[in-house]
C-alpha positions as CSV (number, residue, x, y, z in Angstrom):
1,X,-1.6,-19.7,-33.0
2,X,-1.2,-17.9,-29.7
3,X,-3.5,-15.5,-28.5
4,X,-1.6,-12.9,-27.1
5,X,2.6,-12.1,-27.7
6,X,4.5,-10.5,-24.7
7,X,7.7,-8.6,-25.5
8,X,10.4,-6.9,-23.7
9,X,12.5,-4.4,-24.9
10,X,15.8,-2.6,-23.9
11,X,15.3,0.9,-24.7
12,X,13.7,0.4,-28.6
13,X,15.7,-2.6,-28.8
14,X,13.8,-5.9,-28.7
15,X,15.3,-8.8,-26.6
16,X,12.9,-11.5,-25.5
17,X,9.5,-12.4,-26.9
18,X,7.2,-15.5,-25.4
19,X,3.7,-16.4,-26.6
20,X,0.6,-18.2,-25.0
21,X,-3.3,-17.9,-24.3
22,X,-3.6,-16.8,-20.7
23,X,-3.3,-12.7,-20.2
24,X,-2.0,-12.8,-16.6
25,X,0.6,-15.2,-16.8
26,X,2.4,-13.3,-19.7
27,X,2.1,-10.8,-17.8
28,X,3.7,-12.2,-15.0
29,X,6.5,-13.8,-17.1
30,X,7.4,-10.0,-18.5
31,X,7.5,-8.5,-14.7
32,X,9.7,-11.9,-13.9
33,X,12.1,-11.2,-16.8
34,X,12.3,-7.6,-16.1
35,X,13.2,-8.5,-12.2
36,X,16.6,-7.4,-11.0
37,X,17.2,-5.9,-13.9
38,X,18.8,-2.1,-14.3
39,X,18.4,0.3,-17.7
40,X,15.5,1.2,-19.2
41,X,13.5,-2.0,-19.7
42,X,9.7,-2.2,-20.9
43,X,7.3,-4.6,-22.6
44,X,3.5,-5.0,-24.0
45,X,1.2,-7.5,-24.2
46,X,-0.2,-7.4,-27.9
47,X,-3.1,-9.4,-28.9
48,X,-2.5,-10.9,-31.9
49,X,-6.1,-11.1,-33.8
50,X,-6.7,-7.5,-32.9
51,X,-3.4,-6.2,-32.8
52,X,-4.2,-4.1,-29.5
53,X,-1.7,-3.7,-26.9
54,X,-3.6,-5.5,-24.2
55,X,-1.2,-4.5,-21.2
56,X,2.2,-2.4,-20.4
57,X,4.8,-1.9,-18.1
58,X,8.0,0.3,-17.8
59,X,10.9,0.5,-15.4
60,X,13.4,3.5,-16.1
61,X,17.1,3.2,-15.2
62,X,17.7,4.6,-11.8
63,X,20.2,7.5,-12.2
């Protein structure tokens, strides 16, 4: 099992999930998903022993 889960949401909708062992690049992968993309997009980085959101982000539509 993976030690951390990354997933990105449209508002509270989920739409991608990926899972691995290294913190950083997960978190890379979620701003690289995210990139050129409009509406309200956001994601967490959840550990999955501890259940503890490890790391966020958020970009709000531009209006």
């Amino acid at each position: 099992m993976s030690t951390y889960t990354a997933t990105i949401y449209f508002d509270e909708f989920e739409i991608i999930k990926h899972s691995g062992n290294d913190l950083e690049s997960l978190f890379v992968w979620m701003l690289t998903q995210a990139q050129g993309k409009f509406g309200n997009l956001s994601g967490k980085i959840t550990n999955n022993r501890t259940k503890i959101i490890e790391k966020e982000f958020r970009i709000a539509a531009h209006e």
